[in-house]
C-alpha positions as CSV (number, residue, x, y, z in Angstrom):
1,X,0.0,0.0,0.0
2,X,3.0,2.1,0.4
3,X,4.5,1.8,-3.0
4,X,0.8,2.0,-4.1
5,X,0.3,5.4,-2.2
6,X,4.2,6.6,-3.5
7,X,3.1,5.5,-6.9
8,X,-0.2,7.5,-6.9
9,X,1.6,10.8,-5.2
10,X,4.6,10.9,-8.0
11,X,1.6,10.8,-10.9
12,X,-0.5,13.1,-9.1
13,X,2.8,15.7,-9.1
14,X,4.1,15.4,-12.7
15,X,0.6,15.6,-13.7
16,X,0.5,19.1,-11.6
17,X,4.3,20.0,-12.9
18,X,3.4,19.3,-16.2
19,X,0.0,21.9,-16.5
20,X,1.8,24.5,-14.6
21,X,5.3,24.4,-16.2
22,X,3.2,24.1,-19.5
23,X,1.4,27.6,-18.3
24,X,3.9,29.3,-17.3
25,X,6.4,28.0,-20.2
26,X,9.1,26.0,-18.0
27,X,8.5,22.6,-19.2
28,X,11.8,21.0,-20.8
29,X,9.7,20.7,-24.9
30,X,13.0,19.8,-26.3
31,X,13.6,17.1,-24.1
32,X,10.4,15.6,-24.6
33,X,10.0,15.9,-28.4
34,X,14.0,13.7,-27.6
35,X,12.1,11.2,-25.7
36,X,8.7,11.0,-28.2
37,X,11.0,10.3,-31.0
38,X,13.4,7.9,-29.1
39,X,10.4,6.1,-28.3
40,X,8.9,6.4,-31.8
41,X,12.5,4.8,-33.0
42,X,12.3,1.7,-30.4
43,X,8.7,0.6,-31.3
44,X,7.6,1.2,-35.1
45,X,9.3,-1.6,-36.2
46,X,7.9,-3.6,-33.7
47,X,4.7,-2.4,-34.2
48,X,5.0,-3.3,-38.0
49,X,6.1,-6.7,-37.3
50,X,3.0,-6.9,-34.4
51,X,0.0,-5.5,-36.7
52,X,0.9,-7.8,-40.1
53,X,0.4,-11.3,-38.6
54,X,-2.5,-9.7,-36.1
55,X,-3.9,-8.9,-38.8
56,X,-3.5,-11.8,-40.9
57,X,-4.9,-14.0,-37.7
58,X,-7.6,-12.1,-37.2
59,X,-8.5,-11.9,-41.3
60,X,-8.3,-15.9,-41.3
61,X,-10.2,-16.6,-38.4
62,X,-12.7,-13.7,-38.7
63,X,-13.0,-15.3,-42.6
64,X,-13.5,-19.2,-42.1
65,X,-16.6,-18.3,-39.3
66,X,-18.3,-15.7,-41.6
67,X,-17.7,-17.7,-44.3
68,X,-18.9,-20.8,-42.8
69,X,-22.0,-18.7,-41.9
70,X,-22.6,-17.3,-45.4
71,X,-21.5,-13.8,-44.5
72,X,-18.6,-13.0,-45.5
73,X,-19.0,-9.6,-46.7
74,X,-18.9,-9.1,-42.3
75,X,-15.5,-10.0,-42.1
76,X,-14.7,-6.6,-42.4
77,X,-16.9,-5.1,-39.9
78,X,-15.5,-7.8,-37.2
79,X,-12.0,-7.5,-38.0
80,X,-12.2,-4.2,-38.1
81,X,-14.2,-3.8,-34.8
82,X,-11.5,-6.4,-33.0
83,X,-8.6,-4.2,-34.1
84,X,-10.1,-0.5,-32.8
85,X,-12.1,-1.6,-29.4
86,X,-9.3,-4.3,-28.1
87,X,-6.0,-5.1,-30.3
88,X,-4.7,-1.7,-30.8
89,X,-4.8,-0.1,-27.8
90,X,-3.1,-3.6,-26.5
91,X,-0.6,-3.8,-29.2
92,X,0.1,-0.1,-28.2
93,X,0.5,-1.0,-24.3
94,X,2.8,-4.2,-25.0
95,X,4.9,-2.2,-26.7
96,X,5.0,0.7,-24.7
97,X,4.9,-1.5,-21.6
98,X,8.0,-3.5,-23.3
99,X,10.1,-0.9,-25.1
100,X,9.3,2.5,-23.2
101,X,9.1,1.3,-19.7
102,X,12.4,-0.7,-19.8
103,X,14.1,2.1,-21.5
104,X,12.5,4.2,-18.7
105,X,13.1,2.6,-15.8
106,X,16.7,1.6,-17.3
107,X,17.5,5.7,-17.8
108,X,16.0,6.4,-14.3
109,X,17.7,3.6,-12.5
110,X,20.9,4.2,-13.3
111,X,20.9,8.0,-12.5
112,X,19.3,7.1,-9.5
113,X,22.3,4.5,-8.6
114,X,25.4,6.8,-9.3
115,X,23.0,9.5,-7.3
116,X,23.0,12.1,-9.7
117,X,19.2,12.2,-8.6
118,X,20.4,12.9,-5.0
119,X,22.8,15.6,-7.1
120,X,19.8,17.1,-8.6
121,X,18.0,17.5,-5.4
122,X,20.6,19.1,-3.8
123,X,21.3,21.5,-6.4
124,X,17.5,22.4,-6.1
125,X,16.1,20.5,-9.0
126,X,13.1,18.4,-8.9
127,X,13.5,15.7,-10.6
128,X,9.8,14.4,-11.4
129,X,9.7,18.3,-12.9
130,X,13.1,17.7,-14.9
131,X,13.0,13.9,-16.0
132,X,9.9,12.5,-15.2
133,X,7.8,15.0,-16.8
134,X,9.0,15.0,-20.5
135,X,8.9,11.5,-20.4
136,X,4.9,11.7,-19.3
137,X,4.5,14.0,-21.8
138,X,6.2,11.7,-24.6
139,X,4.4,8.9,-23.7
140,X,0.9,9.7,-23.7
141,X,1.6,11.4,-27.0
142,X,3.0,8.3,-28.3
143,X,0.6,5.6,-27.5
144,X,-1.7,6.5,-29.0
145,X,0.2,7.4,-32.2
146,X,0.9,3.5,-32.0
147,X,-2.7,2.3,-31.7
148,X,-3.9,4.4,-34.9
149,X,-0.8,2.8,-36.6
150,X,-1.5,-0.7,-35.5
151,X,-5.1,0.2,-36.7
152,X,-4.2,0.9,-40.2
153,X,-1.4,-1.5,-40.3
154,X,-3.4,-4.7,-39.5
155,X,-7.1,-3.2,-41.3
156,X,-4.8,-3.5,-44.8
157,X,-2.9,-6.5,-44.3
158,X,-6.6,-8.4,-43.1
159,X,-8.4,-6.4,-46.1
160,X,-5.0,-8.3,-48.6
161,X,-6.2,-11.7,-46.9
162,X,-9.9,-11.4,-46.9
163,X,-9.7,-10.0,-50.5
164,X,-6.7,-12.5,-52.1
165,X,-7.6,-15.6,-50.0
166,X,-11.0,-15.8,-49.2
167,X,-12.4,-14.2,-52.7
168,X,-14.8,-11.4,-49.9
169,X,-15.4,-8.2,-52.4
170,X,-13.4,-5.2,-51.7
171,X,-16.5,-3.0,-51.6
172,X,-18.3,-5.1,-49.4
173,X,-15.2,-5.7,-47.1
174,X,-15.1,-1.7,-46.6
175,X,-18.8,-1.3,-46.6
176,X,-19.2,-3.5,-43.2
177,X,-16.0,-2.0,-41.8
178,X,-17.5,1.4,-42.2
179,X,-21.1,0.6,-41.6
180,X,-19.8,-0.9,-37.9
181,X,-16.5,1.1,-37.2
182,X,-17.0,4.6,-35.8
183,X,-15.2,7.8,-34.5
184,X,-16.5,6.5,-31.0
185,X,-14.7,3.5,-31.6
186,X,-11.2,5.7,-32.6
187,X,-12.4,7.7,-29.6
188,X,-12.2,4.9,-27.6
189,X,-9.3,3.0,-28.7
190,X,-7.1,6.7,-28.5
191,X,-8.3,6.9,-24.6
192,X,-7.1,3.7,-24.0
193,X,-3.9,4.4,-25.4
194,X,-3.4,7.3,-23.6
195,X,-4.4,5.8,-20.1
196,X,-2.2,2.8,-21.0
197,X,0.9,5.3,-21.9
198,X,0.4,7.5,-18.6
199,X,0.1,4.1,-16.0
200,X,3.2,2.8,-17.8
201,X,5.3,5.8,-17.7
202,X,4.5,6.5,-14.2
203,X,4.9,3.1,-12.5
204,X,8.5,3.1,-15.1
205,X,9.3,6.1,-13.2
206,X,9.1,5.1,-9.8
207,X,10.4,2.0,-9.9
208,X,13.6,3.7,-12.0
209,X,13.6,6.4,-8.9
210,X,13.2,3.7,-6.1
211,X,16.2,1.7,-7.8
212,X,18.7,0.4,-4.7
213,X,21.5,-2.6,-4.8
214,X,23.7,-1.7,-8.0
215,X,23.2,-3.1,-11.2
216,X,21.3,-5.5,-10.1
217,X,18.8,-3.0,-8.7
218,X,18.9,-1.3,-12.0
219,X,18.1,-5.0,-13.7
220,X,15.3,-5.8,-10.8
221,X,13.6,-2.0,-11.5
222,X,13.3,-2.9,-15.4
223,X,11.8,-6.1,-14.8
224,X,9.5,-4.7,-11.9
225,X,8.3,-1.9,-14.5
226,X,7.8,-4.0,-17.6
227,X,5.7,-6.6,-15.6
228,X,3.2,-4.2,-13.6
229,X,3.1,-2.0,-16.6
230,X,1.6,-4.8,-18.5
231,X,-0.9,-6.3,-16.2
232,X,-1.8,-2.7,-14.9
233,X,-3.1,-2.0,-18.6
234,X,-4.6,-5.3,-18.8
235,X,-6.8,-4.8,-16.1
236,X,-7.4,-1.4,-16.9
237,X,-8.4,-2.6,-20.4
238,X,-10.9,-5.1,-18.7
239,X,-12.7,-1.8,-16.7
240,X,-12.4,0.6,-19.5
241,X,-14.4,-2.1,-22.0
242,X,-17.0,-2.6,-19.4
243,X,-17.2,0.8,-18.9
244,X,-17.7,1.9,-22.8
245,X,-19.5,-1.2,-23.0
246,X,-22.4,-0.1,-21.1
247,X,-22.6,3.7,-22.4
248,X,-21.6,2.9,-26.2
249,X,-22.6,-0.6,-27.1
250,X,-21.7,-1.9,-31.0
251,X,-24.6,-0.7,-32.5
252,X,-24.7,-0.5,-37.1
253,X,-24.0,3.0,-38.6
């Protein structure tokens, strides 16, 4: 409950550092365009390499029931539906709860070992102001930059699928995805993306700040933030599709 509490309280103050030093224009922009486009760098590819075969699995899957059904014009609206409410904004936190909260927690850590963080506080300077803010900042931006990527990645490569290997119609494949698919749906998907990015940078930071032991600290931190990160936005996930799920149920355009 401590950690918990410690956890809650250094979100709380970025989130506070982040609106004022935006206001009063002291927030570090430069360093966190540096750490948006580090994190870009360390998870497009894997994103990529994520969203072909998801989509592919999804197509094949989505394909052999709607066919099997005699409606396989649907297999866009399904696929598509899967990708936006649930696989994106997943993809997006697997990645981000891999790539970003190691390299995080890894940065964080190590400062936090040689004590330059004790430096920094001694010299006046907040660190949740100077590091962990642009990395807030980068990360929520980011996410969900992932999840619309993932969208369009894995929509195309099921649409090659569905259309080369299952003989569905282009026109009706597109016709069901947009007929079911909605800005609520985008809406939805870029919420979770951002929730998932704040949680992971924010549990990434503390456990990079709590760091203690050496290198092996460092190593037990990284492992620490990658592994709550994840089931954190797992559970979250759960809440937030129950959630939409009762206000905004699937409903046709």
């Amino acid at each position: 409950m401590r950690t918990f509490g410690r956890t809650v309280r250094l979100g709380a103050l970025t989130s506070i550092y982040v609106v004022t030093d935006v206001a009063t224009g002291r927030f570090p922009f430069r360093d966190a365009v540096v750490q948006a486009w580090f994190l870009l760098t360390v998870t497009v590819l894997p994103a990529i390499l994520m969203s072909i075969p998801f989509g592919v699995i999804i197509a094949v899957q989505i394909g052999s029931l709607t066919s099997n059904l005699g409606a396989s014009s649907m297999s866009g609206a399904v696929g598509g539906m899967g990708v936006m409410q649930q696989g994106a904004p997943m993809a997006a936190a697997l990645l981000i709860g891999g790539a970003g909260a190691s390299a995080v927690a890894a940065d964080l850590g190590a400062r936090t070992i040689r004590e330059e963080i004790d430096a920094m506080r001694v010299l006046g300077i907040d660190p949740m102001r100077r590091l962990v803010a642009p990395r807030l900042v980068a990360m929520t931006l980011v996410a969900p930059v992932l999840a619309i990527f993932i969208i369009l990645v894995s929509v195309l490569a099921s649409f090659v699928v569905a259309v080369m290997g299952q003989g569905v119609v282009s026109g009706s494949y597109w016709q069901s995805f947009g007929s079911f698919a909605s800005i609520t749906d985008l809406a939805i998907c870029v919420f979770k993306s951002v929730i998932f990015g704040y949680v992971v940078v924010i549990i990434a930071s503390y456990r990079g700040l709590d760091a203690k032991g050496g290198p092996r600290g460092v190593a037990d931190a990284v492992n620490a933030a990658v592994v709550l990160g994840i089931v954190v936005a797992v559970v979250l996930n759960l809440v937030i599709t129950q959630v939409t799920s009762m206000f905004y149920p699937p409903q046709l355009v």
